[in-house]
N, C-alpha and C positions, 0 to 999 in steps of 0.2 A: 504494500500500500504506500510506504514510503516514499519507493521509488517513482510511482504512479503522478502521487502530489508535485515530486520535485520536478518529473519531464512536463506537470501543465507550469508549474510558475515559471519555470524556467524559459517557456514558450510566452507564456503571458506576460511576463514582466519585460520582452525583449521586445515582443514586435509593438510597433511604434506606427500608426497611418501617415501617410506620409504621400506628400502630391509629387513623384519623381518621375519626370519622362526624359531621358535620355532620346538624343535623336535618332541612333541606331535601336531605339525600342519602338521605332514607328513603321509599321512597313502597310503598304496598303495594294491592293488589286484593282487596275483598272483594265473596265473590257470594254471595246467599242465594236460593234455590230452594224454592219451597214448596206453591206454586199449580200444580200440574200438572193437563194437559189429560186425559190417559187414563190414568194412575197414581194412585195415595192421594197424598194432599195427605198434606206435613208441618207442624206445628202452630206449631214454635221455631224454626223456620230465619230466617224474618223478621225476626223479633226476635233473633236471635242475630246476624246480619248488621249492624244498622243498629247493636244496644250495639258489635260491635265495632270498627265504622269508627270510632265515637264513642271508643272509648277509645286506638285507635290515633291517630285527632288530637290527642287530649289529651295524649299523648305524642311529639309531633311528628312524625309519619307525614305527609306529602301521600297523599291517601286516594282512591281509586276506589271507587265505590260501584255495585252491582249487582245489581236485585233482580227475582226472576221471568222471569230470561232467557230470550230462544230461543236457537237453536242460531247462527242468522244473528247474533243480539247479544254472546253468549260471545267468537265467534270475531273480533267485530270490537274488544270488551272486551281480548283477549288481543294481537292485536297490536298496538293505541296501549299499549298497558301493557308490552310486549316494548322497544318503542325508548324507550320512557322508562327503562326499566328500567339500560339501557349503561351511563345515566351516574350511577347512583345507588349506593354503597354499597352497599344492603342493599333486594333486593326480594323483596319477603314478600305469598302469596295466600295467603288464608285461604276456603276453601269448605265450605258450608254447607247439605245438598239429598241428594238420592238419590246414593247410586254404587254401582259393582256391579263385578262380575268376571268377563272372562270369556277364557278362554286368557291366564289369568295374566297380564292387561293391567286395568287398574284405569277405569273409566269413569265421567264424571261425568253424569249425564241431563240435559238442559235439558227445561225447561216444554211446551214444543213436541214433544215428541218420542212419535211412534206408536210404539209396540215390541210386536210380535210375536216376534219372532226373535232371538239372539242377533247374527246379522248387524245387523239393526239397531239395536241398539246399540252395536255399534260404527261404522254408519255414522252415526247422529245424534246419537252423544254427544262429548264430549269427555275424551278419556285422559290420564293422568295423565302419560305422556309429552309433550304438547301441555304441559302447564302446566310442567313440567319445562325444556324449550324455552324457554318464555316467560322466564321467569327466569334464564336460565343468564346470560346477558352481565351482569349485575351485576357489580360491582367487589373487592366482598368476600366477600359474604355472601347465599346466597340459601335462603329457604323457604318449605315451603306445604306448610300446616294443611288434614286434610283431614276436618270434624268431618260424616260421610256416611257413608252404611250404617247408618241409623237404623231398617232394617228391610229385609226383602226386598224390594221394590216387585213384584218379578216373579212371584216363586215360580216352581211348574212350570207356570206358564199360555203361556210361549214356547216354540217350536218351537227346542230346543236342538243339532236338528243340524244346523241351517243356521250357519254360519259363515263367516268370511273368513279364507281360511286360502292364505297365498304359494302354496301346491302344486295350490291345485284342489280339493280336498278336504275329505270333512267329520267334522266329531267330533264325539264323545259328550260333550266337554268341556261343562262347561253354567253358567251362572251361579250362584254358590254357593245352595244351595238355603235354607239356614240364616244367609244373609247374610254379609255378612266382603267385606274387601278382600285381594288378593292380596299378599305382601310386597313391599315396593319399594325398590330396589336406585341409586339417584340416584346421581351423580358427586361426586366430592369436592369439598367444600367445599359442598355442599348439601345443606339436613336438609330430612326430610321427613316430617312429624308427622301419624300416625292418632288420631282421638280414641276407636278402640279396636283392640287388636291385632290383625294380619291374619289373620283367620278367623271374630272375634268379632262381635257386632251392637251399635255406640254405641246408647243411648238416646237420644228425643229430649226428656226430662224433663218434670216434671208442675208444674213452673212456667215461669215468663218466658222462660227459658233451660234448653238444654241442660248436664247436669253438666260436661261438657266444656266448652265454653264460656264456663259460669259459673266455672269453676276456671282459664283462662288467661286471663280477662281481670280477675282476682282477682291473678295473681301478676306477668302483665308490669307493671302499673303502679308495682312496688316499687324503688324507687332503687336503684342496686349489686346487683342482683341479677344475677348471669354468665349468659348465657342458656341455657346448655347446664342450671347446675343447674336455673336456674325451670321446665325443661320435665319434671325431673326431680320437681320438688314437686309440679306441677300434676297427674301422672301419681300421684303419694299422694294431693293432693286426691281427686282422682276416683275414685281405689278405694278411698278413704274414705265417699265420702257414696255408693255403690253398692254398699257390704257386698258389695265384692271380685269384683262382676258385671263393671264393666268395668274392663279395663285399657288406656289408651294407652300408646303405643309411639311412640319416635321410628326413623328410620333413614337411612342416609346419617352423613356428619361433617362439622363443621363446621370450619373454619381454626385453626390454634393463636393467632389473634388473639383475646381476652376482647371482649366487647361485654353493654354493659348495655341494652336496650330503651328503658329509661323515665330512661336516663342515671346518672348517676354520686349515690350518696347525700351527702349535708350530712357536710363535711369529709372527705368522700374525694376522692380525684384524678381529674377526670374524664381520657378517654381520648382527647380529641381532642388532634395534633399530639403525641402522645407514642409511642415504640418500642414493641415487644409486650415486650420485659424490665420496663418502667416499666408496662405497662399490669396485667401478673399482679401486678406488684407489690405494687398498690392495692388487691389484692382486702380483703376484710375478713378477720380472723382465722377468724371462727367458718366463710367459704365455702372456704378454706384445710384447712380440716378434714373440710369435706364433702371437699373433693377428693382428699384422701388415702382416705378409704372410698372412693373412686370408683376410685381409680389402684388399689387392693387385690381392686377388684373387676374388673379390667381393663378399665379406660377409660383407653385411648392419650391423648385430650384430659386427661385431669386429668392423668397422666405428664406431657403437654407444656407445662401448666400450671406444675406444681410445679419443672418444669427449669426453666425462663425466668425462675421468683423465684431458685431459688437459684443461677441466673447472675448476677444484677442486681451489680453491686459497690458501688453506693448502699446497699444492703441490708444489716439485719444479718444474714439468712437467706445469704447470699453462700458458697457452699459448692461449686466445681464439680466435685468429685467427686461429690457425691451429685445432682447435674444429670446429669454423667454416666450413672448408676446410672439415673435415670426415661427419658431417651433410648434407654438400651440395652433397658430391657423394654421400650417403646415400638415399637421399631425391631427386637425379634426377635417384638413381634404383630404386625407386618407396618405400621407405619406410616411413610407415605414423607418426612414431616417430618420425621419423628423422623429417621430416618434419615440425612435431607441434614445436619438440623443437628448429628448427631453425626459426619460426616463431616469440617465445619468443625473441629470440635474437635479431631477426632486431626490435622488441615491443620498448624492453630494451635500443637497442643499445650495446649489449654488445659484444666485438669483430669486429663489421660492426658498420658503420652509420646506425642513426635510419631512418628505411623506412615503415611507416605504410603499403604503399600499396601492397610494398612486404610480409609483416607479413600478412595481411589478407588473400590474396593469397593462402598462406601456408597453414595459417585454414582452409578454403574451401578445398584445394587440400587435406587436411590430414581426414576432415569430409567425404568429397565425398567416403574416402576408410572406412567410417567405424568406425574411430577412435576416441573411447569416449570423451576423454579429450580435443580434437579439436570440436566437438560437443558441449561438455560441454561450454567450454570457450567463444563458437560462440553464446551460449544463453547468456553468460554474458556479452557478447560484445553487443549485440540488446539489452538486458533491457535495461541497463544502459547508454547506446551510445558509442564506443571506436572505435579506428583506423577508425575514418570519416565516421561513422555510426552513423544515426540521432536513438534516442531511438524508440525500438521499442518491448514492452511488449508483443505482441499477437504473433509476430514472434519468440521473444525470447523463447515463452511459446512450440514453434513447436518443438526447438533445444532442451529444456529440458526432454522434454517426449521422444524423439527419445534417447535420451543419455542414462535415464532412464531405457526403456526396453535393451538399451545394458548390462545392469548391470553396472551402473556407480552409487557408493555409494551416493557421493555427489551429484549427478542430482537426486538420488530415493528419496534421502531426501525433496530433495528442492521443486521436482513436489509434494509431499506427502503435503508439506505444502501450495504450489500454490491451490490444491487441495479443502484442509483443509480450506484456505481461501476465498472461494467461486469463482476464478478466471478462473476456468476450466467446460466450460461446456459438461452437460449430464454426470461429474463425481463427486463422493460426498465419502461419508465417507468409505464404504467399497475400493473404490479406493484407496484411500491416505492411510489405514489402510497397502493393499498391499503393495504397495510401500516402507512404514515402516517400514516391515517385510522383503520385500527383501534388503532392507539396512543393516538390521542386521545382515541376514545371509552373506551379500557381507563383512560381516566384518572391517567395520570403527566405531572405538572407538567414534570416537565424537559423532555418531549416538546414539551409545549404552547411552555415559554419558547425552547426550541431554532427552533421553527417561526415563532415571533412575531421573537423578537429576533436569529435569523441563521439565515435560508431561503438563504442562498446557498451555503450548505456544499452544497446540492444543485442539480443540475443544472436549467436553463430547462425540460426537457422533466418532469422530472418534478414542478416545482412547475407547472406547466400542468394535468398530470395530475392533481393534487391540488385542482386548482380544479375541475376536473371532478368529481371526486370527491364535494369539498362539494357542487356545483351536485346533483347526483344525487340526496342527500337533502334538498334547498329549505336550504341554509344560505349558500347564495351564488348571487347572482345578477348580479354583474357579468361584467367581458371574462376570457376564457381569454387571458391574454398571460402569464403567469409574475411575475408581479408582484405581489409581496405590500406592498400596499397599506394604509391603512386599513380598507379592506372584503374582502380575504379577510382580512386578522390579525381582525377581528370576526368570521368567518364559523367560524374556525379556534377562538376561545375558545368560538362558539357552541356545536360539534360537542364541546368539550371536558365542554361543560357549563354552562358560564356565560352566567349571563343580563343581561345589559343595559338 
């Protein structure tokens, strides 16, 4: 049991949140589609693809480039871009080509692709879930621009009762007739941006570029710009120079961590190695102001914006009542951030009188949506006993493992070792091995230094397992003996992400 308590403080007390993008942790996919075999060719897709990989490296992206694909190329574009993706901060596709809708699934056409039928479009295209997928393992931040439906490519010339549909059966449902994407509903902490609202038809412009295009790769290049606003201005761009025809639309949320694309502006503070309280900090006055219209206009992220300066105690904005006050509207529109972190507060007492009963509340309410770190914390709350919770280890052990498969670094560790210490049953060394592994790739140092600088906290059998592990994905290729060596500790930074 001992041992147990020491590998979670040990893990707890180290990992730190922290707003760090490195610009080799940004790599993004972009595919432009244009040259189609049995549908209208698009004019801008081309060229909108190749300016934006071009402005995305000028901006420090590692950049995928993808143009006129088939379906067999897409698919094999998506998954070297999936496992790169683990260890990167912030993976961002941007697509560029026909797409279409149909049973409220969003699909993207490849070049190659025969379509008769709505069935096959969905058998030869690629859906916006598949890219959705692609992305999700990032570490911070993930998106994907979807500047398509530049027109109907189909109209009613496909047989729209043929479908695929889980039951056998078929429907009248049919590709929009007037073009438009379906709304898309992505997991938190992923945006995912139409370059016109779902129902409407993008233009594909009457110059070099698309308006849409030409408007985001106008605004990501501005230093200190918060991303959240630039997608906000791009979207005025654009219903600017289209006399209000199109509107883009983002959806999904992104993390209450600030992030700048094109980095931090000349005498602002940039955001690598700094907290998310130091990182709102920085923003500029005049984007400060945007975010109050924004927070008036109920956007949870500016709320979560505005708390986290006027927490700061470096600050002269340093006010945690009125932090308070943006967590609490935050946190009754249903935002589960909001929510853990106003949770801490009543813990704390900071800002409010201390109310346990109200902080536990909040845990549950912010777990029930889902949300790692209120999970996480819910399991350290039952080990150990806290806000008037009698201990409760086998309970505890339910919150870790759920937290765990969310991708929560510190729970993949901590079960790894729950694991490793015989406390889990029907799971043993190959388990905990996994677990291990997806720690590394979720990218937490402490995990990494714990595994390099003292692999014996764990058992022979499961660092065996973990050599396996690596060998699995070609990161090791030495003896399975449990010996962390020179060559698994390299095999291990490798999986982390580091290159040599």
């Amino acid at each position: 049991m001992h041992k147990i308590l020491q590998s979670i403080v040990i893990v707890a007390i180290s990992l730190v949140a922290s707003a760090t993008f490195a610009s080799t942790d940004r790599v993004a996919l972009v595919l432009g589609l244009g040259e189609y075999e049995t549908i209208p060719t698009l004019d801008n897709t081309i060229n909108d693809a190749r300016d934006m990989a071009e402005t995305l490296e000028g901006i420090g992206f590692n950049v995928t480039l993808g143009l006129n694909s088939t379906g067999e190329e897409l698919r094999q574009l998506l998954a070297d871009f999936s496992f790169r993706s683990e260890t990167a901060e912030l993976a961002l596709i941007y697509y560029a080509g026909h797409g279409v809708e149909v049973q409220g699934e969003n699909y993207m056409i490849p070049v190659d692709a025969d379509i008769q039928s709505n069935l096959d479009v969905q058998r030869q295209s690629i859906s916006l879930s598949q890219l959705l997928t692609t992305v999700e393992r990032a570490r911070k931040m993930r998106i994907v621009i979807l500047d398509s439906c530049r027109d109907n490519p189909l109209g009613d010339l496909i047989d729209t009762s043929v479908t695929n549909q889980a039951d056998g059966t078929n429907t009248e449902l049919s590709t929009r007739g007037g073009g438009g994407l379906a709304a898309a509903n992505p997991d938190r902490g992923t945006l995912v941006a139409f370059a016109a609202k779902d129902g409407q038809v993008a233009l594909d412009g009457t110059g070099d570029n698309s308006p849409y295009a030409q408007a985001l790769m106008e605004k990501m290049v501005i230093p200190g710009l918060e991303i959240s606003l630039m997608f906000r201005q791009v979207r005025d761009r654009v219903l600017k120079d289209t006399a209000n025809f199109q509107e883009p639309h983002t959806y999904g949320s992104l993390t209450g961590i600030p992030f700048y694309l094109a980095g931090a502006a000349e005498g602002q503070q940039g955001l690598a190695g700094v907290t998310a309280l130091d990182a709102w900090a920085s923003l500029r006055p005049d984007q400060e102001e945007q975010l109050l219209a924004l927070a008036n206009q109920g956007d949870t992220r500016s709320m979560l914006g505005l708390a986290y300066i006027r927490l700061n105690p470096n600050e002269g904005r340093f006010d945690p009542g009125a932090a308070v006050d943006f967590f609490e509207r935050a946190a009754a529109s249903g935002s589960p951030e909001a929510q853990y972190e106003l949770a801490k507060l009543f813990e704390r007492g900071t800002g409010v009188e201390v109310d346990e009963d109200r902080s536990l509340i909040l845990y549950q309410t912010a777990a029930d949506q889902g949300f790692a770190d209120a999970i996480n914390d819910l399991g350290f709350l039952h080990y150990q006993g806290g806000l008037g919770l009698p201990p409760n280890p086998q309970k505890a052990l339910k919150f870790f493992e759920r937290a765990a498969d969310l991708r929560h670094p510190q729970a993949q560790f901590n079960f790894a070792a729950l694991i490793d210490d015989g406390l889990i049953e029907s799971r043993g060394p190959a388990d905990a091995a996994h677990y291990l592994y997806a720690a590394l790739r979720s990218g937490s140092p402490d995990v990494l230094n714990l595994l390099t600088e003292r692999p014996t906290m764990f058992t022979n059998q499961t660092r065996r397992a973990l050599q396996q592990e690596l060998k699995k994905y070609n990161f090791y290729t030495g003896r399975i003996d449990g010996d962390f060596g020179p060559g698994t500790k390299r095999s291990i930074r490798a999986a982390f992400g580091i290159e040599e």
